[in-house]
C-alpha positions in Angstrom: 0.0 0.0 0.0 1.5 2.9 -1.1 -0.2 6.9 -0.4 -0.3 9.2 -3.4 -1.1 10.7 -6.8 -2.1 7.6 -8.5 0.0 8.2 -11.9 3.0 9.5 -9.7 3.1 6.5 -7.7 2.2 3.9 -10.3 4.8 5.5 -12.2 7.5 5.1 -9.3 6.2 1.6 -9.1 7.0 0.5 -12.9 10.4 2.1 -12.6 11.6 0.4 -9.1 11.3 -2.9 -11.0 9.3 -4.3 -7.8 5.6 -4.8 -8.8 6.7 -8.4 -9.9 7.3 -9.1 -6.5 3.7 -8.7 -5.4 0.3 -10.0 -5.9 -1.7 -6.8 -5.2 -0.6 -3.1 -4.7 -3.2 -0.8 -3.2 -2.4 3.5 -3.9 -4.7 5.3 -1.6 -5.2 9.1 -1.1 -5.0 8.6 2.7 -3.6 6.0 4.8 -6.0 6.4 8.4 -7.8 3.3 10.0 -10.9 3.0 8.1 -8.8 2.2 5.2 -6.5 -0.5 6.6 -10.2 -1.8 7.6 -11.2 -1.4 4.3 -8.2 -3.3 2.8 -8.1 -6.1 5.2 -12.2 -6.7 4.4 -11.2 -6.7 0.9 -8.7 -9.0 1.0 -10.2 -11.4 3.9 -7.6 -10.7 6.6 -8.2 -9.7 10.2 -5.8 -8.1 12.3 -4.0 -10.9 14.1 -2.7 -11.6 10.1 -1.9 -8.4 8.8 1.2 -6.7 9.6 2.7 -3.1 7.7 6.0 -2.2 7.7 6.6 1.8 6.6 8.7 5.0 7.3 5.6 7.4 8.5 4.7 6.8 12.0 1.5 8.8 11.3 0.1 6.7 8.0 2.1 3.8 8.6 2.5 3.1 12.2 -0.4 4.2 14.3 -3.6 3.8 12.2 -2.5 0.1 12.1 -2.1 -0.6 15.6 -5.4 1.5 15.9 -6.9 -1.3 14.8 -5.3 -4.2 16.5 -2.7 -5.1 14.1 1.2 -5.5 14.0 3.1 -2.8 12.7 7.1 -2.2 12.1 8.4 1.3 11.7 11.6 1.7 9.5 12.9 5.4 9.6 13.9 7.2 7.0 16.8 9.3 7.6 15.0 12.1 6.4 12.0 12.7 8.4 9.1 15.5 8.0 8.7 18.0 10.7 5.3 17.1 11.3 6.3 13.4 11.4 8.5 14.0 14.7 7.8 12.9 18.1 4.5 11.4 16.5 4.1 8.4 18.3 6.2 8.2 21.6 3.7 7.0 23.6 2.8 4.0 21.9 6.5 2.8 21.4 6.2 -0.2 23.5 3.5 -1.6 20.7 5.1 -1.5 17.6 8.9 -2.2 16.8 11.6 0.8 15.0 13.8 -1.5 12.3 17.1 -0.8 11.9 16.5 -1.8 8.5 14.5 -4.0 6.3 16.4 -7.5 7.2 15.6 -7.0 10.9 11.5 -7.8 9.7 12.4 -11.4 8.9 13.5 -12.1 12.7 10.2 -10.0 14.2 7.9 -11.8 12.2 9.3 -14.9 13.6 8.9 -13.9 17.3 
């Protein structure tokens, strides 16, 4: 799932050379808790199966453990402004990666 102008980010898709890699991709105007809902309905999972991995605590992060499921955060090293110190309270729940090869051993925990 990916948050953006839909020809901007299908575009960024086809040139990363990744969409091979997955079944479905999902480009949404706005990443908030009715639409992780929305996209687990749609694709018959519930929360105790679906997991997100992302760099924005805001659209990434918190919506998802809104709603009762796992979620990774992987900073950027950019981050916006209005991105910082979003979050801090709930740090216990979800899990910072250092980077992406850390998900493979907290998925298995």
């Amino acid at each position: 799932m990916t948050k953006g102008d839909l020809f901007d980010q299908e575009s960024k898709i086809g040139r990363s050379g990744l969409a091979p890699l997955f079944d479905h991709v999902e480009i949404v105007s706005e990443k908030d808790e009715e639409m992780y809902r929305r996209l687990m309905l749609r694709h018959g999972a519930s929360p105790d199966e679906f997991a997100m991995v992302g760099n924005s605590l805001r659209s990434d992060v918190l919506p998802v453990i809104g709603i009762g499921a796992r979620a990774f955060h992987l900073p950027y090293a950019v981050t916006w402004a209005h991105h910082v110190n979003i979050g801090a309270e709930h740090e216990r729940i979800y899990q910072t990666l250092p980077n992406l090869h850390a998900l493979l051993t907290s998925l298995s925990e």
